[in-house]
Structures are given as structure tokens and as C-alpha cells.
LODRENKOL-860147 format. One record per atom (N, C-alpha, C): residue in one letter; y, x, z. Coordinates in steps of 0.05 Angstrom, whole numbers, padded with zeros to 5 digits, always signed. Layout:
AYXZ/...
This chain:
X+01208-00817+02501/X+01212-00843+02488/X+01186-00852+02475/X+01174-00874+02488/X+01154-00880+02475/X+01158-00902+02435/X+01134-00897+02418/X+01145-00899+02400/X+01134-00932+02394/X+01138-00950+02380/X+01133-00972+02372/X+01099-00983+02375/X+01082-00960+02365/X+01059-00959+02367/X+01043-00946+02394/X+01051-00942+02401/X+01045-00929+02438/X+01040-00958+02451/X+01013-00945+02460/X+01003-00978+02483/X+01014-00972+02497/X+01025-01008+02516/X+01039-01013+02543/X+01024-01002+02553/X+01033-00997+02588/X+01019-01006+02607/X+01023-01034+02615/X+01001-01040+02630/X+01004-01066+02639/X+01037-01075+02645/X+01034-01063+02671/X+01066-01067+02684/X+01080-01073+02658/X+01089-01057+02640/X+01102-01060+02619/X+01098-01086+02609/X+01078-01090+02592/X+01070-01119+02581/X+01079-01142+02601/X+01074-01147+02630/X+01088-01166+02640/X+01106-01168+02648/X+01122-01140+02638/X+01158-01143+02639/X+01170-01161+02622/X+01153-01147+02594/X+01169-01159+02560/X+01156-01195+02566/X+01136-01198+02566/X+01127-01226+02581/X+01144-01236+02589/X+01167-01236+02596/X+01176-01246+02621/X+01209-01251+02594/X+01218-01239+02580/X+01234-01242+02569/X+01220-01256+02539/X+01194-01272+02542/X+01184-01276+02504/X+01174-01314+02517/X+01183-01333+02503/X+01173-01350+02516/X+01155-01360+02503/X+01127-01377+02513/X+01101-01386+02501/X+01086-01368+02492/X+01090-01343+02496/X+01063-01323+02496/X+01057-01310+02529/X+01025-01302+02518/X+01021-01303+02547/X+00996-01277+02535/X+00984-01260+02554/X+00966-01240+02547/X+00939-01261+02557/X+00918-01253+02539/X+00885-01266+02535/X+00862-01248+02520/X+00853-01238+02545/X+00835-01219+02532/X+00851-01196+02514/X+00869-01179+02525/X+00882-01153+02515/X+00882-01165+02500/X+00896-01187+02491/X+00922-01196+02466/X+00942-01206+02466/X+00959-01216+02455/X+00985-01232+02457/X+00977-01254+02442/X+00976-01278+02459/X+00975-01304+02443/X+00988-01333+02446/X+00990-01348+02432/X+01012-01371+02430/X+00997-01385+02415/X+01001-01423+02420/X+00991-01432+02400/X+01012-01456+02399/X+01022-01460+02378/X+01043-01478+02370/X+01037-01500+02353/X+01040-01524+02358/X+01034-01557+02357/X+01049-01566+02332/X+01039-01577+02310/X+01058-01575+02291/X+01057-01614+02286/X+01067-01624+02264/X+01060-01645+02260/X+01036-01652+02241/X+01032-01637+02223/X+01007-01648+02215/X+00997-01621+02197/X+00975-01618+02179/X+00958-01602+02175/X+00976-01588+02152/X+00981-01601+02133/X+01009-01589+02112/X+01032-01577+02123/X+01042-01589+02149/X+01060-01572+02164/X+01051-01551+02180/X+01022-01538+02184/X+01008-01515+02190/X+01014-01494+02173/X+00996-01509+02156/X+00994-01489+02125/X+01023-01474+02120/X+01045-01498+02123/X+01069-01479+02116/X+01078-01457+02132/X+01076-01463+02160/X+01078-01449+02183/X+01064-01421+02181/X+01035-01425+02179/X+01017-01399+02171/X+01027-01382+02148/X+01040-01397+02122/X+01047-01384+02105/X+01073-01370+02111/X+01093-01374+02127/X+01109-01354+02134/X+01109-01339+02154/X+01087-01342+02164/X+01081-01318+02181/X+01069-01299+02157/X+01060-01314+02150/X+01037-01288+02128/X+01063-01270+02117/X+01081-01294+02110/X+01103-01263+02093/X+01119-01249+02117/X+01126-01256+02137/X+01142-01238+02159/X+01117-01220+02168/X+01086-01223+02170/X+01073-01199+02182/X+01073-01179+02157/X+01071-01185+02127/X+01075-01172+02107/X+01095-01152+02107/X+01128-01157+02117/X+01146-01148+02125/X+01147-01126+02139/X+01138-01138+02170/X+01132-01112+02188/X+01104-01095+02189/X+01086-01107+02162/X+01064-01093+02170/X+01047-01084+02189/X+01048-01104+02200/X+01031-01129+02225/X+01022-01148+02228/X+00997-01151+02223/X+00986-01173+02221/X+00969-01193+02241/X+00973-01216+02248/X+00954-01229+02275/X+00938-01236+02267/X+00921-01240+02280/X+00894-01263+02280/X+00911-01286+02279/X+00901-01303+02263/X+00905-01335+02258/X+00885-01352+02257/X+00886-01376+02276/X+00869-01385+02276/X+00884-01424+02272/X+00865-01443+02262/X+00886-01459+02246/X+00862-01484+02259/X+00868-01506+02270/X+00864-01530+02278/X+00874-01554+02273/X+00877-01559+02246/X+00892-01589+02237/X+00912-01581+02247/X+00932-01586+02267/X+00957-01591+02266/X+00969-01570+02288/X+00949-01549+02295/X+00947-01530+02310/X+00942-01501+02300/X+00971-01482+02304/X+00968-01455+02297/X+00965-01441+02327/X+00937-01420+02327/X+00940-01401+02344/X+00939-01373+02331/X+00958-01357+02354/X+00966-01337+02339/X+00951-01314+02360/X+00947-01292+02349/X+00925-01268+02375/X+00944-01251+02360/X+00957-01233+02375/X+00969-01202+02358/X+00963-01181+02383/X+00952-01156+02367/X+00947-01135+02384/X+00944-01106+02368/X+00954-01086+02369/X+00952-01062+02357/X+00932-01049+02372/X+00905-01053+02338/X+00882-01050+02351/X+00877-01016+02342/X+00893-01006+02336/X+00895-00977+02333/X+00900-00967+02355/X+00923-00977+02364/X+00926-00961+02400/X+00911-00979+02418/X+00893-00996+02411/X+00872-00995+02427/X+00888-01021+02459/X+00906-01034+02449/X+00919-01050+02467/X+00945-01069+02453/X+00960-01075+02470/X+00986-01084+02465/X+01011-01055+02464/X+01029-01061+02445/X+01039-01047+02435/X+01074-01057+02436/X+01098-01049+02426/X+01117-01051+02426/X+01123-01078+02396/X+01103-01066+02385/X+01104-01073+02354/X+01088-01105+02360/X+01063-01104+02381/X+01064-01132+02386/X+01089-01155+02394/X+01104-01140+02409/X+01121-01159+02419/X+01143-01164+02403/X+01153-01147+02371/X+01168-01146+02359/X+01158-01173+02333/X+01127-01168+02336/X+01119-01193+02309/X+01127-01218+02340/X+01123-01217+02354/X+01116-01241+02368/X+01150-01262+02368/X+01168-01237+02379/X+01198-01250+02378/X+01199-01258+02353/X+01195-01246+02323/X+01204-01258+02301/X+01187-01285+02293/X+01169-01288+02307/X+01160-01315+02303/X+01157-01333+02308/X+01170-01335+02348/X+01194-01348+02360/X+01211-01359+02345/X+01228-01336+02328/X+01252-01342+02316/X+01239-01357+02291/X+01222-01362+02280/X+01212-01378+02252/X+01219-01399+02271/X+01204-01400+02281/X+01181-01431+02300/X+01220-01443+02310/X+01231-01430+02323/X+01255-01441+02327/X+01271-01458+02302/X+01277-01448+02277/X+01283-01444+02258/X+01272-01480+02240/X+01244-01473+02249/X+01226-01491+02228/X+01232-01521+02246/X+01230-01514+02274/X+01234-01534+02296/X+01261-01551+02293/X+01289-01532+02284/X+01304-01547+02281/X+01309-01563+02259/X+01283-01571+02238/X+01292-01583+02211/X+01290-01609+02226/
């Protein structure tokens, strides 16, 4: 049984790919970038990621463009993508879904 922190193999990573929608691997990472309406609706966006990676004690690269969040996640301890990548990535689907339906 591999454990949370155990790098994929490839094959693997474009299995879970295939069930995560708007992320895509870039340069051995997992990344998404999600269109918001304006620069205050970033900021909020970034700020609850900041508390859900707090949570699972995982944290992405963030990168912030006026009205544009990109997100990079990779468990750079195992040296790849990880289980634990794709577990921050679904819960922030589920924000982005969440925030989408206000």
C-alpha cells in the first residue's frame, strides 16, 4: 500500500488526471489557474486556500495576476507528484466550486 507521500508513477498521475478537472501536470507539478472577477476576489480566493493548505499541511506555489490565481502543488520531499498532491488539488476544486456558486 503505497502511503500519501510516496511519488506517483507517471502512469499513475495520468490516471488521477483523468478523474480531477482543470489541472493538468507542467514541469513535474500539478497546476490550475482559475479566472476570478476581479483582484479583491483573488485575494479572497488565495486566502482560503492559505487556510485549507494550513489544514492539510500542504502548501502550493501561488502565483496571483489581478484577477488570476495560479496554483503549482508538488511534494517536493518525494521529489515528484504525490497522493497528497492530488488530495490539496480536489479540495480546492471543491472551494472554487463552492465560491463559484455565490
Amino acid at each position: 500500500m503505497q502511503t500519501q507521500s510516496a511519488r506517483l508513477s507517471d502512469e499513475e498521475i495520468q490516471v488521477r488526471l483523468l478523474g480531477i478537472s482543470d489541472w493538468q501536470l507542467e514541469r513535474g507539478e500539478l497546476q490550475s489557474t482559475f479566472s476570478l472577477a476581479s483582484f479583491p476576489q483573488a485575494i479572497f480566493f488565495v486566502d482560503a486556500i492559505a487556510h485549507i493548505a494550513e489544514v492539510e499541511q500542504h502548501h502550493p506555489d501561488i502565483g496571483i495576476a489581478y484577477d488570476k490565481v495560479t496554483l503549482r502543488i508538488a511534494t517536493h520531499s518525494a521529489g515528484g507528484i504525490t497522493e497528497k498532491d492530488f488530495k490539496l488539488a480536489r479540495r480546492v476544486n471543491q472551494l472554487w466550486q463552492v465560491l463559484s456558486a455565490l
